[in-house]
C-alpha positions in Angstrom: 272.9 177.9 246.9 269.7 179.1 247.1 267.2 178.3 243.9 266.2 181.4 242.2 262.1 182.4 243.0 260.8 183.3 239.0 257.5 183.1 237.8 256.3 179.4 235.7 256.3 180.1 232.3 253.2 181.0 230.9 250.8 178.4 229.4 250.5 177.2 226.2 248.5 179.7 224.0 245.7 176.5 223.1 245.7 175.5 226.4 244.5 179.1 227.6 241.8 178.7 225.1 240.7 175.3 226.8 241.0 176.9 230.5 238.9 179.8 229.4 236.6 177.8 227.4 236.2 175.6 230.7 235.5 178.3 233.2 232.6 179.4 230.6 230.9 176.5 231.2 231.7 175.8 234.3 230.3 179.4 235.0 227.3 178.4 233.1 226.3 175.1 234.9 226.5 176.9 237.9 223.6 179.5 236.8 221.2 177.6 236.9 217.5 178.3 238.6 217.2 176.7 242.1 215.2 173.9 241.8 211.9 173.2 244.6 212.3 171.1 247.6 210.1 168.3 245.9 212.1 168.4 242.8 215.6 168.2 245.1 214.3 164.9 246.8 213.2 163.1 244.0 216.4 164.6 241.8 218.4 163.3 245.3 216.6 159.6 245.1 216.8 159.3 241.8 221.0 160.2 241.6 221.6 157.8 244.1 220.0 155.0 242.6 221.8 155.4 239.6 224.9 155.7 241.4 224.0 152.3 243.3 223.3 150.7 239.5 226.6 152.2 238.0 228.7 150.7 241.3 226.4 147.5 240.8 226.9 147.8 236.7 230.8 148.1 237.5 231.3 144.5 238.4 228.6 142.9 236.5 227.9 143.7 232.2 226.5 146.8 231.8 227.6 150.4 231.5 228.7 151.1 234.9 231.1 154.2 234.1 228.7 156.1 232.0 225.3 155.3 234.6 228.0 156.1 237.1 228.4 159.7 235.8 224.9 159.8 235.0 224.0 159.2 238.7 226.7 162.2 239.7 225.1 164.5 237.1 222.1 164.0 238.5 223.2 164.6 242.1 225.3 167.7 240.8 221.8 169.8 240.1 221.0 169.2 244.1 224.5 169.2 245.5 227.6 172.2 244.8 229.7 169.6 246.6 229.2 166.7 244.0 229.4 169.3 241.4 232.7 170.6 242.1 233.9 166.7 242.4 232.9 166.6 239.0 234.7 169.1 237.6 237.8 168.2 239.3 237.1 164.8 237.6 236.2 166.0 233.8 237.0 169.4 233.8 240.4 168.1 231.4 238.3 167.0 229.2 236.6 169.9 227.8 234.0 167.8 225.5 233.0 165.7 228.5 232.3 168.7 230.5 230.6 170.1 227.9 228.0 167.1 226.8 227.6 166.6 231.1 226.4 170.2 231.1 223.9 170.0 228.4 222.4 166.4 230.5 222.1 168.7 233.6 220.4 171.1 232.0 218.3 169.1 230.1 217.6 167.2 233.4 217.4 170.7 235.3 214.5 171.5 232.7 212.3 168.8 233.1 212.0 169.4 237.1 212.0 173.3 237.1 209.0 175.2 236.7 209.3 179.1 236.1 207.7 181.4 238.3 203.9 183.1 236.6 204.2 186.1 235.7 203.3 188.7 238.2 200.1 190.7 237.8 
């Protein structure tokens, strides 16, 4: 017997909100200004030293997880790659997401520089 081809069932009406509420920010993160080639190295550097320290922090006390996801963030403002990694990784948890997009742009801020103004 052949299994009947239907459609899934719709989700649940909260988690819609919590999709939606997702690609927002997800949409968001990924606005933001490119940053200069100086700005990309050091951002670059900096990431994977924390990265190191959270792997190192991991085995030994300290707060490896949370330096570890530091490090990413970090690396997420010079790489799309590392940035879609982390959304695959938090994107369930909506308030993770969300306080990981307000450090990148607060990171994003203190390396970008607007353009003068023309004239």
């Amino acid at each position: 017997m052949a299994e009947k081809k239907g459609r899934r069932p719709p989700p649940a009406r909260e988690k819609r909100g919590v999709r939606r509420r997702l690609r927002r920010l997800r949409q968001e993160a990924a606005q933001l200004p490119p940053l200069g080639l100086g700005a990309r190295i050091v951002l670059g550097v900096l990431g994977w030293l924390l990265v190191l320290l959270g792997i190192v922090q991991l085995v030994t006390p300290g707060q490896g997880i949370l330096t570890l996801l530091m490090g990413l963030a970090v690396l997420s403002l010079v790489s799309r790659t590392i940035h879609r990694l982390l959304y695959r990784l938090l994107g369930r948890w909506p308030r993770v997401w969300k306080r990981l997009v307000a450090f990148r742009k607060k990171v994003h801020g203190w390396f970008h520089r607007p353009e003068p103004p023309a004239g």
